[in-house]
C-alpha positions as CSV (number, residue, x, y, z in Angstrom):
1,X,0.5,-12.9,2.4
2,X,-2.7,-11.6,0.7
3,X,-3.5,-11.9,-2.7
4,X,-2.2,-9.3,-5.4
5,X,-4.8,-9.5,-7.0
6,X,-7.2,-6.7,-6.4
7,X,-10.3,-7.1,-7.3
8,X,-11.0,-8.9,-4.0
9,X,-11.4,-5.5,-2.1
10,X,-14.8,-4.8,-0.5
11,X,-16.8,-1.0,-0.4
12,X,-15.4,-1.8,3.1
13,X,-12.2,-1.7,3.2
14,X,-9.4,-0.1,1.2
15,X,-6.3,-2.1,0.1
16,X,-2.5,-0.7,-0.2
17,X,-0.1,-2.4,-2.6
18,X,3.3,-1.8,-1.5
19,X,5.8,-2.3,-4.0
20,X,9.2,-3.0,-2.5
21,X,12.9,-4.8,-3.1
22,X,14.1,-6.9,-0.2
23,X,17.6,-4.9,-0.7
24,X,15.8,-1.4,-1.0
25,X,17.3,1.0,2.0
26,X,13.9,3.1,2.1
27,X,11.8,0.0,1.2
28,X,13.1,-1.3,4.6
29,X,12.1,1.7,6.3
30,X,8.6,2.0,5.0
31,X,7.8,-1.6,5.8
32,X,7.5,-1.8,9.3
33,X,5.2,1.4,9.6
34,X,2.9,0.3,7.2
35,X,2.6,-3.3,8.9
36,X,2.2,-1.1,12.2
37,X,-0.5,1.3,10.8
38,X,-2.1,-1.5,8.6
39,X,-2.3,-3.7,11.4
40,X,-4.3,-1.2,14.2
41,X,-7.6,-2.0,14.0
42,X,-8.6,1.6,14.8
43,X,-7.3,3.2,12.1
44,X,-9.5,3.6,9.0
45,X,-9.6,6.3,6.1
46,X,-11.0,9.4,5.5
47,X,-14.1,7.2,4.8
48,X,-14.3,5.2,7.1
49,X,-13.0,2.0,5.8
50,X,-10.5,-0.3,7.2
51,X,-7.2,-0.8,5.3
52,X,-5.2,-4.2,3.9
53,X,-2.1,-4.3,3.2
54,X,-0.6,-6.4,0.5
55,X,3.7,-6.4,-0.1
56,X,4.8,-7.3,-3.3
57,X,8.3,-8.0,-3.9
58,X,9.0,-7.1,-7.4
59,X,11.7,-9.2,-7.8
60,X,9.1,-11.7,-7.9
61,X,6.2,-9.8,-9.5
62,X,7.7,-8.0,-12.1
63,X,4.5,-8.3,-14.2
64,X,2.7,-6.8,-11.7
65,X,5.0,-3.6,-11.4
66,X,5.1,-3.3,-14.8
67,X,0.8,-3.5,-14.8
68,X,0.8,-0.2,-12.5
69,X,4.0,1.4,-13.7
70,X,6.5,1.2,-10.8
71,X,9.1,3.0,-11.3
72,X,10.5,4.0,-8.2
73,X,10.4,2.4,-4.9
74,X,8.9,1.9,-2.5
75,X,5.8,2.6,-4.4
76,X,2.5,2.4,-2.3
77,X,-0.8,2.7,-4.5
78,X,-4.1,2.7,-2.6
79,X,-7.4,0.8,-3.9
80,X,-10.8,1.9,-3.1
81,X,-14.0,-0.6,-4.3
82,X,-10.8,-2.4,-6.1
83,X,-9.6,0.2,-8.4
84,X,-6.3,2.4,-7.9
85,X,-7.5,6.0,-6.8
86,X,-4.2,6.9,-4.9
87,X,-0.7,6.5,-4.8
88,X,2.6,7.8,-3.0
89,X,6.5,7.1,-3.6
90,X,9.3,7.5,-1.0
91,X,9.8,6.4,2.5
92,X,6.9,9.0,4.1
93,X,7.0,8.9,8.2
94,X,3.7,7.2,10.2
95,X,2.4,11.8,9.7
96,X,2.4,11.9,6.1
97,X,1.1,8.1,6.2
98,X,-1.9,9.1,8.4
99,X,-2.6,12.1,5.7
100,X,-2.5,10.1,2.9
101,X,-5.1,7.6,4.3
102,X,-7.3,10.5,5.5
103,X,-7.7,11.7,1.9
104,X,-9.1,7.8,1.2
């Protein structure tokens, strides 16, 4: 699994930390279309860019949740040039997914 740690992202690509329980019903849901998404090499953002992805269980990082305020899950918050500029909350279907990347 990638890093956590953000400030790794390049002007070419955009990260999404996805903020999950391994018990979570909609976390469960989300997972595999973001891996599925995350993983085609021909999808990129509204700019252009290539996206990461990078799960965090927050059983396990709880500092990290608390660091960008998680609060409901799943929680996916979007990194551009490795600070936060985006963020959604819910189990959103591959549609809605491919809208919020465009508006990256």
């Amino acid at each position: 699994m990638p890093s956590a740690d953000t400030r790794h992202c390049s002007v070419y690509i955009c990260s999404l930390l996805h903020f999950r329980f391994s018990w979570c019903g909609p976390c469960k849901v989300i997972s595999p279309v973001l891996r599925k998404l995350t993983g085609d090499p021909s999808l990129k953002t509204g700019s252009g860019r290539s996206v990461d992805l990078v799960t965090v269980d927050i059983e396990k990082h709880t500092e990290l949740a608390q660091q960008y305020r998680v609060s409901s899950l799943p929680t996916v918050i979007a990194f551009r040039d490795g600070l936060p500029v985006d963020h959604f909350i819910g189990a959103l279907g591959v549609d809605a997914i491919k809208k919020f990347l465009q508006r990256l």
